[in-house]
N, C-alpha and C positions, 0 to 999 in steps of 0.2 A: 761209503758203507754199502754193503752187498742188501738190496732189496727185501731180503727176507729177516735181514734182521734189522730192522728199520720197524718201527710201529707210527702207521698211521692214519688209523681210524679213531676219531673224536671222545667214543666213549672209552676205547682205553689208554689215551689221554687223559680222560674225565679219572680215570678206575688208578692211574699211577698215582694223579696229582693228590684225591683225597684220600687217599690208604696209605700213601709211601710217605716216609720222613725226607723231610730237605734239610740242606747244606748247602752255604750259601760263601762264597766270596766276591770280590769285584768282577770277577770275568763273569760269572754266570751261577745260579740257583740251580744243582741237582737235587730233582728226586727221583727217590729210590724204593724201588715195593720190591721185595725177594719171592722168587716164587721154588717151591724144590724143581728141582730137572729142568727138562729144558734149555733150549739156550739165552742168551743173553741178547737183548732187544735194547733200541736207541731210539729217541725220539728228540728232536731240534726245533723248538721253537725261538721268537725273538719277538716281541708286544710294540704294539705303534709307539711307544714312550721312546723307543732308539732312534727311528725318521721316517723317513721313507722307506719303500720298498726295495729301492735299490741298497741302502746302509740296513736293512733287515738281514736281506738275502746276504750281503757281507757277512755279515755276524752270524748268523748261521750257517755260511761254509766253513769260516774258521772252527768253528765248535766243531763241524762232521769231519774236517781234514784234523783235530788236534784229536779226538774220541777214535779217530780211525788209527793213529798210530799208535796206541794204546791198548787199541780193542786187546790183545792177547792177555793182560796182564786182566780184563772185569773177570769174576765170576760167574760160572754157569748160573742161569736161571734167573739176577737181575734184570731188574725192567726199570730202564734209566729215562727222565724225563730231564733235558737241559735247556733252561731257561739264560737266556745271552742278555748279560746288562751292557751298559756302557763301557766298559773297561775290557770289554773282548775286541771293541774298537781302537783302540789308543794303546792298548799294550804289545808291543814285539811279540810275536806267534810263539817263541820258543818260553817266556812269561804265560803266554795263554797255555801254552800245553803242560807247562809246570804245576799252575796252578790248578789246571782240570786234575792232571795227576793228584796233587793234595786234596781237592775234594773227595775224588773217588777212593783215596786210602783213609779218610776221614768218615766216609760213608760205609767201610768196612767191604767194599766190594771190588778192591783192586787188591793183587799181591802186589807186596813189595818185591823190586830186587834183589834177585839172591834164596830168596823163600820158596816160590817156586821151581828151580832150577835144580833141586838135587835128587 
């Protein structure tokens, strides 16, 4: 993800996690605070409950490489917070970016295929 749409200063982290609704599968917990305009912001985290730092850092590349080939379909002005459980580990990459896709069209902030395209 390009730098500037990356969010990562602590309080709005703090400002996503309790204002925005979550949605929640095996691979990972997003939340989600809509804001008008603006563009569309990403935040990766990953909690000592998954291991080490080196199996953190894992799981939180996968979340930024599966969020990154996607980015076109969020919508302006989301502020997306991804939390990586255990299942972002163990599940095939192309399962991970499935189901991030289903989160995000579950959280109303992804188009679907074909929706945006006419």
């Amino acid at each position: 993800m390009k730098r500037d749409l990356r969010i990562r200063r602590r309080s709005e982290f703090q400002r996503i996690y309790r204002a925005g609704r979550s949605h929640a599968n095996r691979v990972a917990v997003l939340y989600v605070l809509r804001e008008t305009g603006g563009t569309a912001r990403v935040a990766v985290a990953a909690g000592r409950k998954l291991g080490n730092a080196v199996v953190r850092n894992r799981a939180k590349r996968r979340l930024r490489e599966a969020i990154r080939l996607l980015w076109d379909r969020v919508t302006p002005g989301a502020q997306l917070l991804l939390i990586a459980r255990v299942g972002v580990l163990e599940a095939p990459f192309e399962t991970v970016q499935h189901k991030l896709r289903e989160l995000l069209e579950r959280a109303g902030v992804a188009v679907k295929p074909g929706e945006g395209d006419r």
